[in-house]
N, C-alpha and C positions, 0 to 999 in steps of 0.2 A: 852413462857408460854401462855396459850389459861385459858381465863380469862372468868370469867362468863357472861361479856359483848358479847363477842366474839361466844361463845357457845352459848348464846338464840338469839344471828342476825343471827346464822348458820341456827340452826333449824327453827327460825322464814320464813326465805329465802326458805326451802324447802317445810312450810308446804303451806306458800302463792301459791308456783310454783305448789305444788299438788291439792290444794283448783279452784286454775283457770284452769289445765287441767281437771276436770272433771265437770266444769261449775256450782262451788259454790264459787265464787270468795269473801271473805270475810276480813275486813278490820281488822287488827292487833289490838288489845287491850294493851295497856300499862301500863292503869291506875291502881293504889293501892288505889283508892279510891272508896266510894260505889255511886254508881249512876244509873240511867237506862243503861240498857244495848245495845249496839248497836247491830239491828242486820241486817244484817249476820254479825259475826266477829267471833274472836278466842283469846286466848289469854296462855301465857306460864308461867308454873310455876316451877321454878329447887331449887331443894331442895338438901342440903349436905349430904350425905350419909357415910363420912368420920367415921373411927375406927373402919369398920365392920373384920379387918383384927385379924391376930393372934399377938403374940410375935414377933412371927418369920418372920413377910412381915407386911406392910401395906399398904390399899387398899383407893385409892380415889374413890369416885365416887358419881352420881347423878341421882337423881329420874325425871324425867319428867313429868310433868303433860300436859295435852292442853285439853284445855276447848272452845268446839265448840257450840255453841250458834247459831241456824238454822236463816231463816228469817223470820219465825211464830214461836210464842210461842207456839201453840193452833197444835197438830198432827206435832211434828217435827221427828216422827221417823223415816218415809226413808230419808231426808235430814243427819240427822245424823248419823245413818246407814252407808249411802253413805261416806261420810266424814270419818269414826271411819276407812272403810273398805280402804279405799285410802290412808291414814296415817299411819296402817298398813303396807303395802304392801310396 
């Protein structure tokens, strides 16, 4: 059974490996708590999606969020851009 532990270290794993091939290497965010933000970082959010099914089947699944936080607050749209497009892909 692949646990929700297991699925956000997957993801987490690929977005890092993506994030440092295209030279925005950004540090994993964990926290549930509110605080300044680190930047560069990223951080992931899986949400239950569970009962979207019919009678007849039912469907597990799950929403992804990731949230990319550039290294300037101040004009981060090609950093983000860049990131959004590589995540993508």
């Amino acid at each position: 059974m692949i646990t929700w532990t297991d699925l956000n270290n997957a993801l987490g794993a690929i977005v890092t490996q993506t994030l440092n091939e295209i030279g925005l290497p950004a540090e994993r965010d964990r926290q549930d708590v509110t605080k300044p933000v680190t930047r560069r970082s990223y951080r992931i959010d899986l949400t239950a999606t569970d009962g979207m099914g019919t009678d007849d089947y039912a469907e597990t699944g799950v929403d992804v969020e990731i949230y990319f936080y550039p290294a300037k607050a101040d004009r981060p749209r090609d950093e983000v851009q860049a990131a959004a497009q590589a995540l993508r892909c």
